[in-house]
Each structure stands twice: as C-alpha cells, then as structure tokens.
Backbone as ProteinMPNN parsed JSONL, in Angstrom:
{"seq_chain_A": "XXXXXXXXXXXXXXXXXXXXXXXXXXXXXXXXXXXXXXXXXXXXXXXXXXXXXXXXXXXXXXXXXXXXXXXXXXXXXXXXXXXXXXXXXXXXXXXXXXXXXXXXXXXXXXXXXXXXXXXXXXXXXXXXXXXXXXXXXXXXXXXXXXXXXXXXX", "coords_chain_A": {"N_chain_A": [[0.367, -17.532, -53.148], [-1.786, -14.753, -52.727], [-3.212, -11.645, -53.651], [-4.746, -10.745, -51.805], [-4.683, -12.421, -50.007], [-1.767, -12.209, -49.214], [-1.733, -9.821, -47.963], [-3.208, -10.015, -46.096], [-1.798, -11.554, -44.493], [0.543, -10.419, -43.715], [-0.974, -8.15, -42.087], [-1.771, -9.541, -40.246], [0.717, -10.476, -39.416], [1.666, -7.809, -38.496], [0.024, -7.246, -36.529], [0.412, -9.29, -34.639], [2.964, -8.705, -34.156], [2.85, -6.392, -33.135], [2.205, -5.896, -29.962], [4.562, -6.591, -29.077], [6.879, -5.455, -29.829], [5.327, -3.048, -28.417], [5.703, -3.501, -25.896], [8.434, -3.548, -25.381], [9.123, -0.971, -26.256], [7.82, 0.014, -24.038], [9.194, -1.682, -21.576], [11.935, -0.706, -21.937], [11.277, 2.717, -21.431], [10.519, 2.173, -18.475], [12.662, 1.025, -17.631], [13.961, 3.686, -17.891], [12.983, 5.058, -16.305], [13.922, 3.729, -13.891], [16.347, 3.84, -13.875], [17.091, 7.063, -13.78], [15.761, 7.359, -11.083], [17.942, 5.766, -9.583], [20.06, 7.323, -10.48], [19.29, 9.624, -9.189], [18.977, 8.986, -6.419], [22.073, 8.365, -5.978], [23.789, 10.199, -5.883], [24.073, 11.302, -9.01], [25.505, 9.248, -10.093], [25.624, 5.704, -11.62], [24.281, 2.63, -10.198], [26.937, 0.254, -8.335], [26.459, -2.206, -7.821], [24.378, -2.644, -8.61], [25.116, -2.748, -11.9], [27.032, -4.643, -11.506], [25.665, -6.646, -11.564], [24.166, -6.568, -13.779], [25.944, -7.667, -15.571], [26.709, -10.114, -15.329], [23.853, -11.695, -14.702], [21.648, -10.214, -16.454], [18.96, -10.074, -17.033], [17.945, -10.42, -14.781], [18.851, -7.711, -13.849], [17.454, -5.655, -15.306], [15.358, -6.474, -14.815], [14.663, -5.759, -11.798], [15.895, -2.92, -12.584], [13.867, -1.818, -14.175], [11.192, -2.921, -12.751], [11.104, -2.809, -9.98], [12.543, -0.245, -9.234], [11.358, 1.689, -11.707], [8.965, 1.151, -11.665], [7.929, 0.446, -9.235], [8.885, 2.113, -7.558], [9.346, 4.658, -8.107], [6.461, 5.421, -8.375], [3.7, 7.549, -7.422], [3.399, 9.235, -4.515], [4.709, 8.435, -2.244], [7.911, 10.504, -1.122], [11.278, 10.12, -1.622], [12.77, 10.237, 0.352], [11.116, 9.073, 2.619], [10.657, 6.74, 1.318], [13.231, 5.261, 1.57], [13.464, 5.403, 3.752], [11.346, 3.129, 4.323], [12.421, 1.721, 3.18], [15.117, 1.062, 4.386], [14.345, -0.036, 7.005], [12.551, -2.308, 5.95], [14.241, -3.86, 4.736], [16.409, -4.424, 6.691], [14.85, -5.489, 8.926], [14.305, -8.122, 7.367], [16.628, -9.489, 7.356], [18.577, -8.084, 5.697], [21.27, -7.605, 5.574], [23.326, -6.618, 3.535], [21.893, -5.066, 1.402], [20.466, -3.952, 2.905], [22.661, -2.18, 3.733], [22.772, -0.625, 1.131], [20.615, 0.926, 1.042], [20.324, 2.456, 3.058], [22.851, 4.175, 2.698], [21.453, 5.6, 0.21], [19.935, 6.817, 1.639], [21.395, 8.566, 3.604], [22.602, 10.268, 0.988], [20.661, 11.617, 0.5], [19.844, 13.295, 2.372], [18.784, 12.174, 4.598], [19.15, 11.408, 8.008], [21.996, 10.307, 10.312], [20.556, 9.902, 12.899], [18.309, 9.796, 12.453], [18.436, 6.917, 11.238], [19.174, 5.052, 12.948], [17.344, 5.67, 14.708], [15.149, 4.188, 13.018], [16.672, 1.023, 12.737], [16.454, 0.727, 16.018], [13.987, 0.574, 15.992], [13.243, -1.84, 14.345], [13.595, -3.291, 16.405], [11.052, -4.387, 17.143], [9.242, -5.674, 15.76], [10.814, -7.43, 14.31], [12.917, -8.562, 15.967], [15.968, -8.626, 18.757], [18.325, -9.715, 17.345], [18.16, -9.401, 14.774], [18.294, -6.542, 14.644], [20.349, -5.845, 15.891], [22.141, -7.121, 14.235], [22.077, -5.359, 11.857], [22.857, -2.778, 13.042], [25.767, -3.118, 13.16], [26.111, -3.236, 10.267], [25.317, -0.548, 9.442], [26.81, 0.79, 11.415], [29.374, 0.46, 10.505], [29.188, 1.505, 7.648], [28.485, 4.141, 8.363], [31.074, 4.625, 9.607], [32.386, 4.581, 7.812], [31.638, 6.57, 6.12], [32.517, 8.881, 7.703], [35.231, 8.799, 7.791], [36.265, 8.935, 4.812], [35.074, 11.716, 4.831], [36.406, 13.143, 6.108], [38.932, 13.052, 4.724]], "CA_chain_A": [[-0.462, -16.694, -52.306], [-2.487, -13.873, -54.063], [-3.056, -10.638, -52.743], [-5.541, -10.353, -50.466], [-3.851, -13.314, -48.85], [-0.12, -11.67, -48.517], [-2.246, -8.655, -47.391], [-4.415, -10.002, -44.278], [-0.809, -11.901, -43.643], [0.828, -9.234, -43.421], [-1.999, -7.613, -41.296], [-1.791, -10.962, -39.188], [2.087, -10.576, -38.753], [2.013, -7.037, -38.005], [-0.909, -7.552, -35.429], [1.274, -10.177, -33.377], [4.581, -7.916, -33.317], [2.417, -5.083, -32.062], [2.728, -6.286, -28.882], [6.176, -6.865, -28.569], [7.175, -3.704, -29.789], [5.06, -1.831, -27.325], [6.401, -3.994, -24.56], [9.366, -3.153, -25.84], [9.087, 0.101, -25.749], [7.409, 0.337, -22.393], [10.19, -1.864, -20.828], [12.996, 0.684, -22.237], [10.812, 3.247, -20.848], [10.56, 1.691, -17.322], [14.278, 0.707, -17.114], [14.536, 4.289, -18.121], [12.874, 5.999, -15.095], [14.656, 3.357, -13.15], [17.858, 4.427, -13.961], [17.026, 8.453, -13.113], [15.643, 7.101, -9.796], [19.36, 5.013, -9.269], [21.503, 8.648, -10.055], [18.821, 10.68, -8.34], [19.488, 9.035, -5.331], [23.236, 7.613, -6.01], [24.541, 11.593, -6.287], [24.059, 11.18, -10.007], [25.977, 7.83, -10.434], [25.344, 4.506, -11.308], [24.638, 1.449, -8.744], [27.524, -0.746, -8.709], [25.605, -4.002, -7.31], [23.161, -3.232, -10.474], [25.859, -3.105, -12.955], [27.801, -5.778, -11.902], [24.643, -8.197, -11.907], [24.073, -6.553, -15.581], [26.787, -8.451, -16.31], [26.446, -11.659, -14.943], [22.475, -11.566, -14.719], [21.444, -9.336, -17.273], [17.68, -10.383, -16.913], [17.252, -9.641, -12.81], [19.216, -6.327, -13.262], [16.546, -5.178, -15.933], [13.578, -6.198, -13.812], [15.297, -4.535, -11.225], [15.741, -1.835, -13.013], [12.079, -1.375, -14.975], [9.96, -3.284, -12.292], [10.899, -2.681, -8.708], [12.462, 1.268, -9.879], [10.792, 1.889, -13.029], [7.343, 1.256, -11.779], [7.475, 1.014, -8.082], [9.854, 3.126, -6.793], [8.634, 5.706, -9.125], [5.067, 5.9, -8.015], [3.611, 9.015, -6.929], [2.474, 9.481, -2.982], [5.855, 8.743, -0.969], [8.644, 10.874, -1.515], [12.257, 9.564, -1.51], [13.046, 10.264, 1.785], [10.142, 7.98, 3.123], [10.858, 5.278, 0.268], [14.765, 5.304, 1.699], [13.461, 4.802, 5.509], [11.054, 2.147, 4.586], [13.563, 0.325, 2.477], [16.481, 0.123, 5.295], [13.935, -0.717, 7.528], [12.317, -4.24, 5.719], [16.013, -4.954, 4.72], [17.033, -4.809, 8.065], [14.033, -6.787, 9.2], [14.534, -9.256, 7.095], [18.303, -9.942, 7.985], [19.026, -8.507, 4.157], [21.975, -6.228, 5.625], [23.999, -5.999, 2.036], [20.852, -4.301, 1.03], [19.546, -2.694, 4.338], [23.634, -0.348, 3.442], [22.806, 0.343, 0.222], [19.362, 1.899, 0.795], [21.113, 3.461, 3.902], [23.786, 5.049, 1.94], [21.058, 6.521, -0.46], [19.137, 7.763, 2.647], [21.672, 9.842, 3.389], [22.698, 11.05, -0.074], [19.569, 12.457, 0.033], [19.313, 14.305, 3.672], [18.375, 11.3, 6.168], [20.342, 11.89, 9.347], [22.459, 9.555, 11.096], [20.199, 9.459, 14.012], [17.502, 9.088, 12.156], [18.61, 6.049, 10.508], [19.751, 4.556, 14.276], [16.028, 5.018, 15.058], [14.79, 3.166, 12.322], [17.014, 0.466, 13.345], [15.838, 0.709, 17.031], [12.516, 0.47, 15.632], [13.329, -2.887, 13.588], [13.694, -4.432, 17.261], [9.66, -4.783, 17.449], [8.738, -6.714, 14.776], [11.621, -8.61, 13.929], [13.622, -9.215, 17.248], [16.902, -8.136, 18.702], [19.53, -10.147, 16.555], [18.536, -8.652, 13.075], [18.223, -5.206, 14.897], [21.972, -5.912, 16.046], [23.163, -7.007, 13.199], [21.953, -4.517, 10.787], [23.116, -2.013, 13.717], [26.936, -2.882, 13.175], [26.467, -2.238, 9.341], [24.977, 0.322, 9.611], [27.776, 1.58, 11.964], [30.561, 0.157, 9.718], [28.958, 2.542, 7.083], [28.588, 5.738, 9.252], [32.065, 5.435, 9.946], [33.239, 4.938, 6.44], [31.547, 8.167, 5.72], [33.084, 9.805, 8.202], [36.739, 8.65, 7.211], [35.995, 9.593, 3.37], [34.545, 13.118, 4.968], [37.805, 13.404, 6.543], [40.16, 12.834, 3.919]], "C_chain_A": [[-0.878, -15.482, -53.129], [-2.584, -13.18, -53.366], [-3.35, -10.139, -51.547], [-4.722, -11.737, -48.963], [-2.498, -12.744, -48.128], [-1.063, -10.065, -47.768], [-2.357, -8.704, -45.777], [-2.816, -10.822, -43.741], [0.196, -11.173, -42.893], [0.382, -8.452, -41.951], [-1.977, -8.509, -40.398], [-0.398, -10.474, -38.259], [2.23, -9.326, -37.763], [0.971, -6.539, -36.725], [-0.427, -8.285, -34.025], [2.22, -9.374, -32.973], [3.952, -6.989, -32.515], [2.732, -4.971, -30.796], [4.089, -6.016, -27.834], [6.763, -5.742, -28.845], [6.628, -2.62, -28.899], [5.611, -2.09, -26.016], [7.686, -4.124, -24.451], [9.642, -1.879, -25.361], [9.018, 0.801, -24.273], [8.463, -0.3, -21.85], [11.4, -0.702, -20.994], [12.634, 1.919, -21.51], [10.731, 2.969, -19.043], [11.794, 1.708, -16.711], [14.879, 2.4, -17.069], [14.305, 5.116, -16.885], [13.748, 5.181, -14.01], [15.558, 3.619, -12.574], [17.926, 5.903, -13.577], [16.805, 8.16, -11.719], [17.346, 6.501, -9.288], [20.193, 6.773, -9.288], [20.739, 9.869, -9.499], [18.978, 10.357, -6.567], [20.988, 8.558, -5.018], [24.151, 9.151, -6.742], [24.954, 11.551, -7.873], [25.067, 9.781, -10.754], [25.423, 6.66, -10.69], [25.488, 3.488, -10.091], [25.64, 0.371, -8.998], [27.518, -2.133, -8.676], [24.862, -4.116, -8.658], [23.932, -3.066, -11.606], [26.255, -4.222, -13.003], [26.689, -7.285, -12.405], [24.353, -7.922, -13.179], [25.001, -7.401, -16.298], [26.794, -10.065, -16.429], [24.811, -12.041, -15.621], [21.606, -10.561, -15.231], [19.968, -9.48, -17.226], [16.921, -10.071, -15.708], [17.857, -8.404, -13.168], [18.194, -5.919, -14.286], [15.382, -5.293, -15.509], [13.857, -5.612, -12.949], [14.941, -3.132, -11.526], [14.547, -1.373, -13.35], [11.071, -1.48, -14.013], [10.259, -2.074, -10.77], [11.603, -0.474, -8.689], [11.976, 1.943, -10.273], [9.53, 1.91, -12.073], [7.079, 1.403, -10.591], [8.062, 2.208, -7.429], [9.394, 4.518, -7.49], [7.438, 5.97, -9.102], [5.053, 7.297, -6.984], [3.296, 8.704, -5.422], [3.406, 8.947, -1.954], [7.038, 9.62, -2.193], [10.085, 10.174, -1.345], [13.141, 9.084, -0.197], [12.23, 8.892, 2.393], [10.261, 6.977, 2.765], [12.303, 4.721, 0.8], [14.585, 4.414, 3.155], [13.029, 4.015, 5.722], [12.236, 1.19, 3.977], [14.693, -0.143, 3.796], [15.529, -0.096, 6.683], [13.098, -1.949, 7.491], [13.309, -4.578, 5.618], [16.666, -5.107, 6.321], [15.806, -5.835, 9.273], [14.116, -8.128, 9.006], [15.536, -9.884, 7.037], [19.173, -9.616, 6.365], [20.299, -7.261, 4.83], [22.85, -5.936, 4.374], [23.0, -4.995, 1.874], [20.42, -2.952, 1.687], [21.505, -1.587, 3.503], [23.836, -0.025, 2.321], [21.817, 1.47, -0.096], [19.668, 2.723, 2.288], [21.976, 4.627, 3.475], [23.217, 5.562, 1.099], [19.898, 7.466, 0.346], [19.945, 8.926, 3.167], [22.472, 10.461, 3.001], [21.96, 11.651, 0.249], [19.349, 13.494, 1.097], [19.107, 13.405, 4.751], [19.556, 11.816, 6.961], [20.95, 10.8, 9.353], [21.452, 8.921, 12.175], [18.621, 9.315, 13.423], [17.407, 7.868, 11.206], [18.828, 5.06, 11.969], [18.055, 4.565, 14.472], [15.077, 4.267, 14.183], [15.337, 1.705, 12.689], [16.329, -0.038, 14.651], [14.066, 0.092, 16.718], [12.182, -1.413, 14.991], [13.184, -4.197, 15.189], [12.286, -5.154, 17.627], [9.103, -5.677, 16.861], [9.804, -7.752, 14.014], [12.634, -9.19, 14.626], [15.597, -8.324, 16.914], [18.48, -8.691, 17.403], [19.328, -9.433, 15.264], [18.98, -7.202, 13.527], [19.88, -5.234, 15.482], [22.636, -6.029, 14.703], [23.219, -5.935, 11.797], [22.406, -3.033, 11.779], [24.621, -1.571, 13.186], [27.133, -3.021, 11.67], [26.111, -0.936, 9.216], [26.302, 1.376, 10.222], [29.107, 1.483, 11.258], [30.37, 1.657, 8.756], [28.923, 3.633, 7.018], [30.039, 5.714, 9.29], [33.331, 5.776, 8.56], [32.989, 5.922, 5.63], [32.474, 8.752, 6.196], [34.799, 10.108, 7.83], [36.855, 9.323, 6.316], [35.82, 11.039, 3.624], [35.89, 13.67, 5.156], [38.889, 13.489, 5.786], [40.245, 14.18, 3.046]], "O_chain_A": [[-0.294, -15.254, -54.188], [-2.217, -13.483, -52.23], [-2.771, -9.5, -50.668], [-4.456, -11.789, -47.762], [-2.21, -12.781, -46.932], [-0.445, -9.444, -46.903], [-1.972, -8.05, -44.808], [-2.61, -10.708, -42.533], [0.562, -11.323, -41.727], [1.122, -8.22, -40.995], [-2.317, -7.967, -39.346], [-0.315, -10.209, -37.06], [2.684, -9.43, -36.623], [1.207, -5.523, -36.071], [-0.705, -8.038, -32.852], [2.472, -9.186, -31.783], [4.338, -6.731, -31.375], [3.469, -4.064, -30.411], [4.423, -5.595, -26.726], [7.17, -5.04, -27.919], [7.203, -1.563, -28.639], [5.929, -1.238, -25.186], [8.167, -4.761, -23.514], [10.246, -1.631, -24.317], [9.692, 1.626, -23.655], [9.134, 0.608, -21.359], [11.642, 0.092, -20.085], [13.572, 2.384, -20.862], [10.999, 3.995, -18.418], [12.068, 2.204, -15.619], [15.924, 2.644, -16.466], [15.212, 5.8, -16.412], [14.333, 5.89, -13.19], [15.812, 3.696, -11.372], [18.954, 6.132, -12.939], [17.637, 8.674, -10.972], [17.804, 7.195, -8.381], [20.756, 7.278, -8.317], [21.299, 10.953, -9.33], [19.068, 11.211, -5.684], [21.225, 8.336, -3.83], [24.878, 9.18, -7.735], [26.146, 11.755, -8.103], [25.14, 9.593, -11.968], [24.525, 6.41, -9.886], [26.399, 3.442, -9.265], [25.324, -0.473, -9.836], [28.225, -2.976, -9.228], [24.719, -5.041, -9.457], [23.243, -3.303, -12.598], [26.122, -4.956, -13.982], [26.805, -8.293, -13.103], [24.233, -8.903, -13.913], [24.842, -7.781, -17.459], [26.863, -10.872, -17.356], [24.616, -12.532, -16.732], [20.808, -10.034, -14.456], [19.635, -8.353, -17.591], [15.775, -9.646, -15.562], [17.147, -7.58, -12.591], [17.545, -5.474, -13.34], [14.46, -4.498, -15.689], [13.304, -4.513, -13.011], [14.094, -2.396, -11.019], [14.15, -0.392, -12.72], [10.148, -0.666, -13.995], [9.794, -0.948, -10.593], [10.949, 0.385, -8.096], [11.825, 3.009, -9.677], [9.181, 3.053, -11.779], [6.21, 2.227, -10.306], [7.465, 3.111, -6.844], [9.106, 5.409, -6.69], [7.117, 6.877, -9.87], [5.858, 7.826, -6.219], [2.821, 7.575, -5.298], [3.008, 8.959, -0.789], [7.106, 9.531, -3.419], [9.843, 9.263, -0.553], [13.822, 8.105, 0.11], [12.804, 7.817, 2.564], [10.072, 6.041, 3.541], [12.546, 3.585, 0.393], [15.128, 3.39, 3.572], [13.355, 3.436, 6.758], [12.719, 0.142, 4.405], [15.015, -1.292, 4.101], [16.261, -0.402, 7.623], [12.851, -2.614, 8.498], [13.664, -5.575, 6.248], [17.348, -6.028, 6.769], [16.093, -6.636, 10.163], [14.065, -9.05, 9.82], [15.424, -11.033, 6.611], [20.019, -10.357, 5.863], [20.153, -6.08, 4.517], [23.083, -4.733, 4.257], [23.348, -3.89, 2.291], [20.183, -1.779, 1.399], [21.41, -0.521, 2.895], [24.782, 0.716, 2.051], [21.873, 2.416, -0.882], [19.016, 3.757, 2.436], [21.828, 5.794, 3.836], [23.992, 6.366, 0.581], [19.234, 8.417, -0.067], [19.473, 10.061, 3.231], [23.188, 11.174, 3.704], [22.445, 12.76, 0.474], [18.723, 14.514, 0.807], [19.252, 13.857, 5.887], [20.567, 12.433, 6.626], [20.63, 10.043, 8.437], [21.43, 7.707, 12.383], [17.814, 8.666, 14.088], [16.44, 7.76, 10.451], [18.386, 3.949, 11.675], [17.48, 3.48, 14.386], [14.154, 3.693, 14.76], [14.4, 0.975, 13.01], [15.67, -1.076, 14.582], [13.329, -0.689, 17.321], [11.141, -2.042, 15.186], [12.855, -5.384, 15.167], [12.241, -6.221, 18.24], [8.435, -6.519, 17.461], [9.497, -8.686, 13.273], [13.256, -10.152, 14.175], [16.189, -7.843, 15.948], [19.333, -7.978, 16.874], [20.286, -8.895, 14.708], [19.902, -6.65, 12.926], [20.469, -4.177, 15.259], [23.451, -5.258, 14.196], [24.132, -5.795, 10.983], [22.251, -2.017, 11.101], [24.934, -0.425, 12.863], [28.332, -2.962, 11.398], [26.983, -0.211, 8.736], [26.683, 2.417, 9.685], [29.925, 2.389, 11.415], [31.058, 2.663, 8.93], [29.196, 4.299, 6.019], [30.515, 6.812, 9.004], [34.31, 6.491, 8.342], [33.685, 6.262, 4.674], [33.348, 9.222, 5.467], [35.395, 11.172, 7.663], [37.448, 10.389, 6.486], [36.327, 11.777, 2.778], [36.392, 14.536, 4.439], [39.87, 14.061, 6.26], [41.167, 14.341, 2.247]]}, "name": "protein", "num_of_chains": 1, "seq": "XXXXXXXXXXXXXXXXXXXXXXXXXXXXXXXXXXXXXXXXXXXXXXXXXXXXXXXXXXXXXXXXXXXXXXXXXXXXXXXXXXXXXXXXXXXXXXXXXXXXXXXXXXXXXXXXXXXXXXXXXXXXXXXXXXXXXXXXXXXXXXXXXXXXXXXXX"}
C-alpha cells in the first residue's frame, strides 16, 4: 500500500469510528444526567432496582439510565414534582405497582403529600377501573406506613 492509499485508509477508518465515539460519548453523557436525576430525587442516593439490574442486565439499566432519565426525564417543561405524579399515576394504571412505590417514594422525597398521592390514586379509578386503583391503594398504604415507622424510630 503506498501513501496516499494508507492515508485515505486511514481517513476511511477514522471516518467510521467517528460515530461510535460520539455515540459514545453522548451515551456517557445521557447515563450521566440520568444518574443526577436518580440522587436528585433518591435524597442523593443511588436506585437500588437500577443497580441491581446493572448487574444482572447491564444493557436495560443503561437505557434506563441514558434513555428514559437521561433524555426524557430530563427534558425541560415539567418539573419533578409533576413528572413524580404522572409517573405513580400510569404505573398504577397499568397494574405496575413495584414501580407505581418507587416513583411514590421519590414523590415524596421531593415534597408530594400523602394526600396528594391518595388523590392521584382516586383519580386512577377513571380510566383504568377499581381493581388497579385498589391495588396500587394498599401499596401505596404499605409504603406510607413504612415511612411513618422509619419516622418514628
């Protein structure tokens, strides 16, 4: 190969990585606001559901982390509060109650009430019927009271 050849190959190779290095970058970046969103609402802690799947499922907890964090959760024009009340109200729609008490329990880290987490709930009975709105009721209430214990101690 002669020069101009190892040249433009060169120029070839480092044309393809481009790519991958910026999407590189940008994922690292993504996962990274992710992760401020996780200890901005998790009283500066990590999530222990998204670690442990780092371990197992190291590929969903990084889209996790970058996509549904990183890029959505991280958009401008709701604030956290609002992002907290819709979240435990589709998870509790959709019968996801693991879910619906972890975006409960960062609703109120952040300031949600009690009773305004009960009317979200209440609210879930319209569009997705009484049984989810029950059953995401009595985690919900499991959760309230395992605050209150912990408050207590």
């Amino acid at each position: 190969m002669n020069r101009v050849q190892s040249a433009l190959a060169c120029l070839l190779l480092a044309t393809l990585a481009a790519p991958a290095l910026s999407r590189a970058s940008t994922t690292e970046a993504r996962a990274q606001r992710g992760a401020e969103v996780i200890r901005e609402l998790n009283k500066g802690k990590t999530q222990p559901n998204l670690e442990d799947m780092r371990r197992e499922f190291p590929f969903l907890a990084e889209a996790t982390e970058a996509y549904a964090l990183g890029d959505v959760w991280s958009r401008p024009g709701l604030d956290n509060r609002t992002r907290q009340l819709a979240a435990v109200a589709a998870m509790a729609a959709l019968g996801e109650t693991g879910m619906m008490r972890v975006h409960a329990g960062y609703a109120l880290n952040i300031g949600v009430s009690e009773d305004e987490l009960k009317e979200v709930i209440y609210m879930v009975t319209v569009p997705a019927g009484f049984p989810r709105a029950i059953a995401a009721s009595q985690v919900l209430g499991q959760l309230l009271q395992e605050r209150r214990d912990a408050a207590g101690q």
